[in-house]
Phi, psi and omega in degrees: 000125181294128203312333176284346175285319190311311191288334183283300192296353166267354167280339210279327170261022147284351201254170204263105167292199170250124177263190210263017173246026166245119176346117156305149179292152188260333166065064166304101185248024154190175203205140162204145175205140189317172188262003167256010174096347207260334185215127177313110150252161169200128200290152165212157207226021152292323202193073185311106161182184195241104158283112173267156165213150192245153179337292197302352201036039156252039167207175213252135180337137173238118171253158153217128236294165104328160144240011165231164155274100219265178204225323164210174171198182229171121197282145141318149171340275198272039136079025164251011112219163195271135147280124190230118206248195186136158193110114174294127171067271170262109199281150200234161131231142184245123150267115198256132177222161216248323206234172173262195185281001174254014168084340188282135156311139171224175198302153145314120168233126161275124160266314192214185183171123189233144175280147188232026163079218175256078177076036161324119196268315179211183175202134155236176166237159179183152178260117178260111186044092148038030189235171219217079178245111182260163174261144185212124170279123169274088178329325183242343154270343171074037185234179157235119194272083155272141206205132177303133170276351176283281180282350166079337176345114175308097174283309196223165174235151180203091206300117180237037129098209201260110178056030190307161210228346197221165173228166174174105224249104188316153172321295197304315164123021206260338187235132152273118170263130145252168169220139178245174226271319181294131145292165182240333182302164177298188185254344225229353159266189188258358175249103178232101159224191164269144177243135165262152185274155148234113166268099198286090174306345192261348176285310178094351182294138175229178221189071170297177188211129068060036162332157187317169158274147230016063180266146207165146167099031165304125177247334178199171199208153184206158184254165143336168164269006204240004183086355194280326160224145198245127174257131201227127157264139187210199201225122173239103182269160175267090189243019189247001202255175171260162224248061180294328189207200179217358207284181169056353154111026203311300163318269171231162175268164176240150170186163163250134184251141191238133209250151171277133166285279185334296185250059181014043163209160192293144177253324187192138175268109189254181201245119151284353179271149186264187201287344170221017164234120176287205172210077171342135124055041174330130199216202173023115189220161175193123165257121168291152178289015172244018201010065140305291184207190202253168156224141198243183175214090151314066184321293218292354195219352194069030198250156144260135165256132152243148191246119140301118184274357162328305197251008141320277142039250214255004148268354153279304152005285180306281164017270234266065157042351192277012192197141174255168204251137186265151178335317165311285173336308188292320189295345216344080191217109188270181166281147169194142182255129157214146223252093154284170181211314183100001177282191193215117173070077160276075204242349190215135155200181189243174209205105161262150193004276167255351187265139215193123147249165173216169166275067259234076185329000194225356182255341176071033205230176179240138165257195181210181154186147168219123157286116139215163223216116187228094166320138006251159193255168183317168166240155201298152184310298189318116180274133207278021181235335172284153189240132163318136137300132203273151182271134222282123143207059154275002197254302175304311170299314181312327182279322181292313182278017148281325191246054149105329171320130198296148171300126125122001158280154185314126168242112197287124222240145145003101209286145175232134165220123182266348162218149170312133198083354209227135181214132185223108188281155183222147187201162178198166203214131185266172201241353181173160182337154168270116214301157157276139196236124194262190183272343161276343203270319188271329184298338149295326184291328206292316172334305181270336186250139232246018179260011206242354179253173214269140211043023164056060192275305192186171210229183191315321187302300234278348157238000183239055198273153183061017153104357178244244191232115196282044197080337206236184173254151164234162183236090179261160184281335200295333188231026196098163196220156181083024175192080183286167193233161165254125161356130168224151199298151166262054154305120173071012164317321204261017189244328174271056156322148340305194172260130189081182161289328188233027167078028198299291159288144173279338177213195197252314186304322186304295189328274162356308170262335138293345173300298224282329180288312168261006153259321141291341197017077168197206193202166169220176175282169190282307177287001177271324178308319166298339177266321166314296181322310217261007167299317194281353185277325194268015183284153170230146188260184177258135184330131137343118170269105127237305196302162189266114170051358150120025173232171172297126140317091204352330191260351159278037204257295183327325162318273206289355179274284179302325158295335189258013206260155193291336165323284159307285204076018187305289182329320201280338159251002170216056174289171223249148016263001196237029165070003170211088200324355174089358207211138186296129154220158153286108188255357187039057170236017185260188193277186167274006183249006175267134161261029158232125158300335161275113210220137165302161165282074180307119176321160174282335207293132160073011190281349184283008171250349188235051183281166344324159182227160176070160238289320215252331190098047174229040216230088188263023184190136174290315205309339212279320188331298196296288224277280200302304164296339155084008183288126171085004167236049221263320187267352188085004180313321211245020159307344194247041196262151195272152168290322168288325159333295205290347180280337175279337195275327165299316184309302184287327174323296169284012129251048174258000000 
């Protein structure tokens, strides 16, 4: 047994699970609060149900149980019920409802449950002619579902790229924005991005748009109040440099990208990182309705950033010619604050005027901030080499129940000012016992979190989101430089040794600590490394949308005949159950710059999610893979294949 596996299991049985008489973690993933401010819901997706609670903490939490794991959610027009979509593989949407038609709260009620596609990613709404219509991104089918709100009826469908993840419908009601989450381009080209949709609902007309090159990992998007510009936060990857250091931001950037609606094109990538500290994993975005500023949920760091949009603006502006650009502009580096909380995985939050609450997904907890700003102001605090201390806050409840504050109310942390004049009172409210962290629960917030690498640039996520693969090539030092690889999902890594494209590593254990050391350019105990293993051992994959009711479709059972079959030879280097023999091959797919020939056998398991394919990324389709890339047809095996042969045989490749 190799030694980091040993040291885990004598750490691992330090550590305390959950047992069956202690509370499931409630894992909170979305935030929504009413437009007068008085009452919270928040979605949670641990122990699956929708919670209100009101702002004043004078009444007491209403939960109401879920029957999917829900994932996001989205007010109807007049904020009288909430939609919550959610659910692996076969997607649900629920409607709920919080208010009668006079704005008074009345109990959580499911009202209606509509089927929603494969693993719906996001949902908005609007009223059309007095009809009740929602939008829902079927994440994995790559499409978009507009569906009657009376009947769940399919009205329209609409191709939405790769994965989309986020929705948003302009004040008029007339264009719908998506964002996906993925590039769709090969790995191996010099343009590689994530793209946003601009959809003309009343056209059906759809308009991708183009983001800087190498931008990915868009998790959300929000428009102006006025419809005019839609802001999607993301990752600007370096994917062409060797991944040598991290400082300055060497790898990748945190940013927001600002797209003009009106004239369906992108203007400008703004940087969120200051110059020796990064701004993790940008998630979450809301632009206030008085349009001051934007507020983001730096997962990777527990932070809120505000982007004053005054001088936003006025650097867009300059862009689009409308103006001419002042020094501020050229610079483009607008104001911008960012807010600890001390929470742990902040990803999703809702923004009423100066006031931003977010979530804190690994903390079970909810935050506050309320921004005030009395001109004229200061120049900001920050020294670019000091990082603030975040506020402890077991230390903060404990102060509160010495002087008496009711349990389970907003608890208040220390007003933070980072510049003269500018102030940000802070709070945080728990939503339930303070959870237990078992060894998979911490090993994923460790996953996500950027604060342990050095200048807190970007965390495990940022090339590994949901634990797979971001699309791109990287040029790691590890096999030699000048010969990048594309990225690979870790589903099942610790169960398939080796590590990497070309077996670098001996194991998923190995791997892991070399990531973190040469990628991360840091280190951890030996148990946090252990607690990773086993967050990344409980990925599980997600069905196939090929599949029928969760089964192969005749043509793929025909497919699986024909893959295990002497014709082929598929089986003998992916045999069933994880689809890979464990073993090294030539496969003559590398570039001309590889020195190497050999490459692991990667499982089949989840490949219809991790195209680019093979070692270079340059394969965007198993069929271009087989026939054009000649992989596994090296000998002419799959030449006397029938053009319907070759469709089962793909069909089933990719329902697997």
């Amino acid at each position: 047994m190799p030694r980091a596996i040993f040291v885990c299991f004598l750490l691992l049985a330090l550590i305390r699970p959950i047992s069956g008489g202690e509370p499931t973690p409630l894992s909170p993933c979305d935030i929504l609060v009413d437009r007068d401010g008085e009452s919270v819901y928040t979605l949670e997706s641990g122990a699956p149900g929708l919670r209100r609670f009101s702002e004043k903490g004078d009444s007491a939490d209403e939960v109401l149980p879920l029957p999917v794991a829900p994932v996001r959610m989205a007010f109807t027009p007049n904020e009288a019920r909430i939609a919550v979509i959610g659910g692996v593989g076969e997607g649900k949407l629920l409607l709920i409802r919080v208010k009668d038609d006079a704005g008074v709260p009345v109990p959580l009620k499911i009202e209606k449950v509509f089927d929603a596609g494969h693993s719906p990613a996001a949902a908005a709404a609007l009223l059309r002619d007095g009809r009740l219509i929602f939008y829902v991104a079927d994440r994995f089918a790559g499409l978009i579902r507009e569906l009657d709100g009376e009947t769940g009826e399919v009205l329209r469908t609409f191709d939405a790229g790769r994965e989309p993840v986020a929705l948003k419908i302009t004040p008029d009601q007339k264009i719908l924005a998506a964002a996906n989450l993925l590039p769709e381009q090969r790995a191996d080209t010099a343009f590689i991005t994530s793209r946003v949709r601009l959809i003309d609902l009343e056209s059906g007309e759809i308009t991708p748009i183009d983001l800087y090159n190498g931008t990915a990992c868009l998790y959300d998007l929000d428009i102006s109040p006025d419809g005019r510009f839609a802001a999607v936060t993301g990752t600007n990857a370096n994917y062409h440099t060797v991944t040598s250091q991290v400082i300055d931001g060497w790898i990748v950037h945190n940013i927001v990208s600002i797209i003009d609606i009106p004239g369906r094109k992108f203007v400008e990538m703004v940087y969120l990182d200051d110059t020796y500290r990064g701004a993790p994993n940008p998630w979450g975005i809301s632009w206030d309705r008085e349009g001051k500023n934007i507020a983001i949920a730096l997962s990777g760091s527990g932070e809120i950033l505000f982007l004053s949009t005054e001088s936003l603006m006025e650097i867009v502006r300059a862009r689009l010619g409308e103006k001419p650009a002042s020094e501020s502009a050229k610079s483009a580096d607008p104001l911008r604050y960012r807010v600890s909380l001390g929470l742990r995985g902040t990803r999703r939050l809702a923004m009423r005027g100066n006031t931003v609450w977010v979530c804190g997904l690994f903390d079970d907890a909810v935050g506050k901030v309320t921004l005030s700003a009395v001109p004229p102001l200061g120049k900001p605090y920050l020294d670019p080499h000091v990082v603030p201390e975040a506020p402890n806050l077991d230390r903060a409840e404990e102060d509160a129940a010495d002087r008496g504050e009711r349990a389970g109310g907003w608890i208040p942390l220390s007003d933070f000012s980072p510049m003269p004049g500018v102030t940000f009172a802070r709070a945080f409210r728990r939503l339930g016992p303070k959870p237990v962290e078992t060894a998979v629960r911490r090993g994923e917030y460790l996953f996500s979190d950027a604060l342990y690498c050095q200048e807190h640039w970007q965390s495990c996520i940022t090339c590994h989101p949901d634990g797979r693969a971001d699309a791109l090539s990287w040029d790691l030092e590890n096999d030699g430089v000048g010969n990048p690889k594309n990225t690979k999902s870790l589903l099942y890594s610790h169960e398939t040794p080796p590590s990497m494209i070309t077996g670098v590593r001996a194991d998923a254990e190995t791997a892991v600590r070399a990531g973190v050391v040469h990628i991360l350019f840091s280190s951890l105990p030996e148990e946090d490394y252990c607690a990773i293993d086993e967050y990344l051992k409980s990925l599980r994959p997600v069905p196939s949308p090929r599949l029928e009711k969760g089964e192969l479709s005749l043509s793929a059972r025909r497919g699986k005949i024909l893959f295990e079959s002497s014709r082929t030879r598929c089986a003998s280097c992916h045999p069933e159950p994880l689809f890979t023999d464990l073993s090294m091959h030539a496969t003559g797919s590398q570039d001309f710059k590889e020195p190497q020939t050999r490459f692991d056998t990667p499982t089949l398991i989840e490949v219809w999610r991790t195209a680019p394919y093979l070692s270079t990324g340059h394969w965007l389709t198993v069929r271009e893979m087989l026939i054009d890339g000649k992989h596994a047809n090296r000998r002419g095996q799959l030449n006397d294949l029938s053009p319907e042969e070759l469709d089962d045989l793909v069909e089933y490749i990719l329902s697997l």
